[in-house]
C-alpha positions in Angstrom: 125.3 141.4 82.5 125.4 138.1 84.1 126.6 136.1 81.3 129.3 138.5 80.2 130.6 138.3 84.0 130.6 134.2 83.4 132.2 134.3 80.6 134.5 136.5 81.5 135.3 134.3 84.4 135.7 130.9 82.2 138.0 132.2 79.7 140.6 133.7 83.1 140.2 130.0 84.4 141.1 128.3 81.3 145.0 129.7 80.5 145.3 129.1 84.3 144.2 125.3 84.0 145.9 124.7 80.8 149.1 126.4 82.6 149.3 123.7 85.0 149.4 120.5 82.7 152.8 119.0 83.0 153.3 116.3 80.0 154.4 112.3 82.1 155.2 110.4 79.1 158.8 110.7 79.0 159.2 111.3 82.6 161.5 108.2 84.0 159.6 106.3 87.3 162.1 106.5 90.1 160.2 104.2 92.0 161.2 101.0 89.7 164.6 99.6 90.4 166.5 96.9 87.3 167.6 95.2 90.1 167.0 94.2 94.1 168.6 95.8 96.8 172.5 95.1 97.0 171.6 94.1 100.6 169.7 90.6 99.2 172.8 89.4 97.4 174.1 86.9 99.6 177.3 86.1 101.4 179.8 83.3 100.4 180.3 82.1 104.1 180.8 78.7 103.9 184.1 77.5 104.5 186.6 75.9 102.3 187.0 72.6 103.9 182.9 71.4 103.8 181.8 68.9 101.5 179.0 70.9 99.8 179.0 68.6 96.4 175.9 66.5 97.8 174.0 69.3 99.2 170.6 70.1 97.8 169.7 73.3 95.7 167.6 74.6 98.4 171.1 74.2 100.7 173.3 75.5 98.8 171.0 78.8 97.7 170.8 79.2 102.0 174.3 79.7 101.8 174.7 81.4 99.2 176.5 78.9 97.2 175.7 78.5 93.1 173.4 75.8 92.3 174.4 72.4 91.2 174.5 72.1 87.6 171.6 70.9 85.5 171.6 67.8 83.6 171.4 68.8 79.8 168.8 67.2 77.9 170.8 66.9 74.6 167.8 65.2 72.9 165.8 68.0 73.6 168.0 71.0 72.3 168.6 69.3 69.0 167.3 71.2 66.2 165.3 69.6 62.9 168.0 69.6 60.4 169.0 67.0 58.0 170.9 64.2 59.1 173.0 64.1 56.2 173.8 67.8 57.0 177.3 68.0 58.8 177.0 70.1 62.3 179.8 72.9 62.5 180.7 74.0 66.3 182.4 77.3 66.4 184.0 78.5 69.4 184.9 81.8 70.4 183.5 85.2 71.8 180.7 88.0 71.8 181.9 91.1 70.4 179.3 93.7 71.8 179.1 96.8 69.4 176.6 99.8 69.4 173.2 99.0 66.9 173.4 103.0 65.4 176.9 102.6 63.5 178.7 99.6 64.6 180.9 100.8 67.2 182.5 98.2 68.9 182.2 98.5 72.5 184.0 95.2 74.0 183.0 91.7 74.5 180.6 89.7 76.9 182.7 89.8 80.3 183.3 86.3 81.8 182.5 87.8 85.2 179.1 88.7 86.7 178.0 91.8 88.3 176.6 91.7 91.9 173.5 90.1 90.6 174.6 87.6 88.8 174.0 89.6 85.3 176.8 88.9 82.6 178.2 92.8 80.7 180.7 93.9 79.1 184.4 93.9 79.3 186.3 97.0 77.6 189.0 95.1 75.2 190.8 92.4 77.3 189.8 88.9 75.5 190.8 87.4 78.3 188.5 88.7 79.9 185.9 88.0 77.8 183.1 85.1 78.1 183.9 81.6 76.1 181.2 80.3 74.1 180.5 77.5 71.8 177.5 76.6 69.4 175.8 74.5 67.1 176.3 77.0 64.2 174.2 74.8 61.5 171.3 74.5 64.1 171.5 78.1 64.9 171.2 79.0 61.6 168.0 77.7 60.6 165.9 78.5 64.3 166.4 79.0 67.8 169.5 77.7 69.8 171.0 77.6 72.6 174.4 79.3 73.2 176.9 77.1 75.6 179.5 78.9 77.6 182.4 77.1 78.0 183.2 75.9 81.4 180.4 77.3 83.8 178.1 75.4 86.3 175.4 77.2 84.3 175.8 76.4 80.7 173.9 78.8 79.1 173.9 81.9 78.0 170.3 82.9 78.2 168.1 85.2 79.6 166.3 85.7 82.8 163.2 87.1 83.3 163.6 90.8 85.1 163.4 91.6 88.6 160.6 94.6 88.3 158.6 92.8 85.8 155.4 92.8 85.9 154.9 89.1 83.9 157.1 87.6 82.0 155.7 88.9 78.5 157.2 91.7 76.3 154.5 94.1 75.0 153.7 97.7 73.4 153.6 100.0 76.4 155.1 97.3 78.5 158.9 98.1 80.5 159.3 94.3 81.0 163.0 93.0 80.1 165.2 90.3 80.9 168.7 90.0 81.5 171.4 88.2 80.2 173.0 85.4 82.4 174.1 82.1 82.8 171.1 79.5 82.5 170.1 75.7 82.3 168.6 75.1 79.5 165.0 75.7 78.2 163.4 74.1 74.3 163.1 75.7 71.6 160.0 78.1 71.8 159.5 77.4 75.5 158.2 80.1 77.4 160.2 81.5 80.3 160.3 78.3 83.2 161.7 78.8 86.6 165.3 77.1 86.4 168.9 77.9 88.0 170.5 80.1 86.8 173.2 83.2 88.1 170.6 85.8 88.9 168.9 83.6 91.3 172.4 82.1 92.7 173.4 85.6 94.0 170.1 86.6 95.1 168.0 83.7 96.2 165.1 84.9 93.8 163.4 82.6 91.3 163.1 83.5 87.9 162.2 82.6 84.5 164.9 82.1 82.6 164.9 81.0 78.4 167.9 79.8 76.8 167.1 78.7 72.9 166.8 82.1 71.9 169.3 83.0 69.4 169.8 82.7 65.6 173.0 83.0 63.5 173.1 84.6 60.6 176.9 83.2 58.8 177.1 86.4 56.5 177.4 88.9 59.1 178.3 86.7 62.4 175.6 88.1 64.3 173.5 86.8 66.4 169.7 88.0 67.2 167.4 86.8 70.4 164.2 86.5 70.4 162.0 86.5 73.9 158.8 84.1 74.0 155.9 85.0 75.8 153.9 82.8 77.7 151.1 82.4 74.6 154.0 81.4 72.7 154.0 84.7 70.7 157.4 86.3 69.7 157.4 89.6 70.3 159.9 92.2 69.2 163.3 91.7 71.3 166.0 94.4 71.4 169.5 94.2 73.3 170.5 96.9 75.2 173.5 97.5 77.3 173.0 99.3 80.8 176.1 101.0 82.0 174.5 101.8 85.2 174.4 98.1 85.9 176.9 96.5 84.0 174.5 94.1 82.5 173.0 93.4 78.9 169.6 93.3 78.7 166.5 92.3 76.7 163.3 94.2 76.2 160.3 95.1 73.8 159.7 98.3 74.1 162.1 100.3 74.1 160.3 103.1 74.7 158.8 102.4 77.4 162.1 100.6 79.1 164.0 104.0 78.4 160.6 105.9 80.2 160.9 103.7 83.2 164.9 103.2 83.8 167.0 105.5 82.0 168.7 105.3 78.8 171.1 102.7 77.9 172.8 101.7 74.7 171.6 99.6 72.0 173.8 97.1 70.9 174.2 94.3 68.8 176.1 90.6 69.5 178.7 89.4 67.0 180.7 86.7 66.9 184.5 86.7 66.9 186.1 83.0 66.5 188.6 82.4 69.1 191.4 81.8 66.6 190.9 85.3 64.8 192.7 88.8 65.3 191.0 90.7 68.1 188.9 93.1 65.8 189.5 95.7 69.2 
């Protein structure tokens, strides 16, 4: 009698415990944030008339002026090719078009968002971000892309705000944006360098610059993130409407899970002397 009451009892409490359950895995973490507080982006204040051109970077980050421009260590970006192998530099844009079908959603904006994070502009090319590469080095390893005229004069990326390390892993949100960087070698982990992020916000980052490889058939290009064992790990671009910014990641799984969905998108290029394919 006393069994059949226990049993009785267990198999009630189980549909009850299995009622309450709720499944996590897809459920986005509210508590992560892309990006800082607007209320750490700082102020231009300084006036027109100073002299700021000699002031350190640790000055001009105070107040809230972009950093002076790095020396470029052309040695260092060159890539092994042959030397009887002629160099090509093309110049022109970054068409930014969605990954499922090819959708072309705009090109790389020449302006920043608050935090210094480059996105995308709808059709206006002038609008659009100027670039310039080393198309033979690019297309045999990782190189850096130049954009033309900025203190910063790289397009790269810069390690994200939330991350946890500056490593891309299964299971792992970690991502970086794309900015305007100095420059980092070929392979190079992420190193704390100027770059836009950290001009709006005063926060240090990682940043990586020789990340991207040409492929001349299609005129795309692809990046590729190094973590800090030197590993590459998968690298996917994704554009976040929410923040007007392109971004990098590993997972995107788990980037979705923690921040929302965005789009996934490729980067093409578009020679500055060709039809606007928009």
């Amino acid at each position: 009698m006393r069994f059949n009451t226990l049993l009785s009892l267990i198999c009630t409490a189980v549909p009850l415990t299995l009622a309450t359950v709720t499944p996590t895995l897809t459920t986005r973490d509210e508590s992560i944030s892309l990006n800082p507080p607007v209320s750490v982006v700082q102020e231009h204040t300084v006036s027109d008339h100073v002299d700021t051109r000699r002031w350190t970077n640790a000055r001009r980050l105070a107040e809230g002026l972009p950093l002076n421009p790095p020396k470029r260590r052309r040695g260092a970006a060159a890539r092994a090719v042959p030397s009887s192998t002629p160099h090509q530099t093309l110049e022109g844009y970054l068409l930014v078009s969605k990954r499922e079908d090819g959708t072309a959603l705009g090109y790389v904006a020449s302006n920043y968002n608050t935090f210094g994070e480059l996105g995308r502009t709808e059709a206006d090319k002038s609008l659009a971000l100027k670039v310039k590469f080393d198309a033979t080095s690019a297309a045999v390893g990782a190189s850096d892309i130049e954009i033309v005229g900025a203190s910063y004069p790289f397009f790269g990326a810069i390690s994200g705000f939330s991350n946890s390390n500056d490593n891309f892993a299964t299971g792992s949100f970690n991502y970086a944006f794309l900015g305007a960087t100095a420059h980092t070698d070929p392979g190079s982990s992420a190193v704390v360098a100027e770059n836009s992020f950290t001009a709006a916000t005063a926060i240090a980052k990682g940043v990586e610059s020789s990340i991207f490889t040409y492929d001349p058939a299609t005129m795309k290009f692809a990046a590729q993130w190094i973590n800090t064992d030197g590993n590459s790990p998968a690298t996917s671009i994704a554009y976040s409407a929410s923040e007007s910014a392109l971004i990098l990641t590993g997972d995107e799984g788990a980037f979705v899970n923690t921040f929302g969905a965005v789009e996934w998108v490729t980067l093409t290029f578009v020679p500055a002397d060709t039809v606007d394919p928009l």
